[in-house]
N, C-alpha and C positions, 0 to 999 in steps of 0.2 A: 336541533338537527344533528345527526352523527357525527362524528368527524371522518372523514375519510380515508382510506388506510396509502399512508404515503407510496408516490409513486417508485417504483425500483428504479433504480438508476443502470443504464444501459452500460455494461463491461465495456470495453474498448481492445481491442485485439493483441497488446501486450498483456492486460491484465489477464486474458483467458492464457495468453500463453506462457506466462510466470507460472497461473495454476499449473497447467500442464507440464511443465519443465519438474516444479517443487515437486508433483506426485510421480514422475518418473524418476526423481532422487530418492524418492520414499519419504517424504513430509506430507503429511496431511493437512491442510488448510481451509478454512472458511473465506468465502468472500464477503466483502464488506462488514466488519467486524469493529462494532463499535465499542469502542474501549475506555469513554470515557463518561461517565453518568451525567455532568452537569452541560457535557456541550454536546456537538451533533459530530462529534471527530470520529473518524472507523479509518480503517486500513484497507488499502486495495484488498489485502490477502492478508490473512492471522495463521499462525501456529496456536493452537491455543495450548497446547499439551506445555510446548518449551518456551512456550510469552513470546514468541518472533512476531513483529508485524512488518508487513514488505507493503512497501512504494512502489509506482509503477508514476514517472511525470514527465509530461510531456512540453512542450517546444520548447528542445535545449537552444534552438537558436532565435528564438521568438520574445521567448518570456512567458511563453503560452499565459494560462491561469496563475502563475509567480510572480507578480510586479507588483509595487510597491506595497501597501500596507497587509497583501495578499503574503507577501515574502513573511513579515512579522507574525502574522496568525499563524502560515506553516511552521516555525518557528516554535511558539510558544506549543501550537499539538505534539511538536517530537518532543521538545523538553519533558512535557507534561507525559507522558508516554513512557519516556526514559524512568524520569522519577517513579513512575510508579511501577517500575521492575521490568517492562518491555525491553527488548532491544528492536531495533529499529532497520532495517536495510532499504537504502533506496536505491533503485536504477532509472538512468532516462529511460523510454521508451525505445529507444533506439539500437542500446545496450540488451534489452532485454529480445526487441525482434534480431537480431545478428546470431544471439545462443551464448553471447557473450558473458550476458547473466546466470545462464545454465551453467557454463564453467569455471565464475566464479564460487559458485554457491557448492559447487563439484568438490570445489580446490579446499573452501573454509570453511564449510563446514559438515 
């Protein structure tokens, strides 16, 4: 039998609005950009021209999908991400719907 072609995973409305913010700074991005051959790790959003991969996570007051051995995996994908020449930026969700993230990203880079 075929294998089936995996399902897309549904954006979440900071991720569309990261994109939007990044391409009104003039960054061009890919979504979900997988970056790492041996595991299933992607980034909400890629640079891929300058290796940036942006975060977008959500419940800062929850723990949303980050609690406990879930902390460690996130963990070892930014490590692994770093080493191999990415730079990495994350925002809560929160940050990123305020515009808060828009003008960090204005200010650094």
């Amino acid at each position: 039998m075929p294998k089936r072609p995996a399902k897309k995973k549904r954006l979440t409305p900071p991720q569309i609005l990261l994109g939007i913010h990044l391409a009104e700074l003039g960054f061009l991005t890919v979504t979900e950009h997988k970056f790492c051959a041996d595991r299933d790790w992607r980034f909400d959003r890629a640079d891929l021209v300058n290796k940036v991969g942006y975060e977008c996570d959500g419940g800062k007051r929850t723990g949303g999908h980050r609690r406990g051995d879930a902390i460690d995996d996130e963990n070892e994908k930014i490590n692994t991400a770093t080493l191999n020449g990415w730079r990495v930026i994350k925002f809560t969700n929160e940050f990123v719907l305020s515009g808060e993230a828009k003008n960090f990203l204005a200010r650094w880079l």
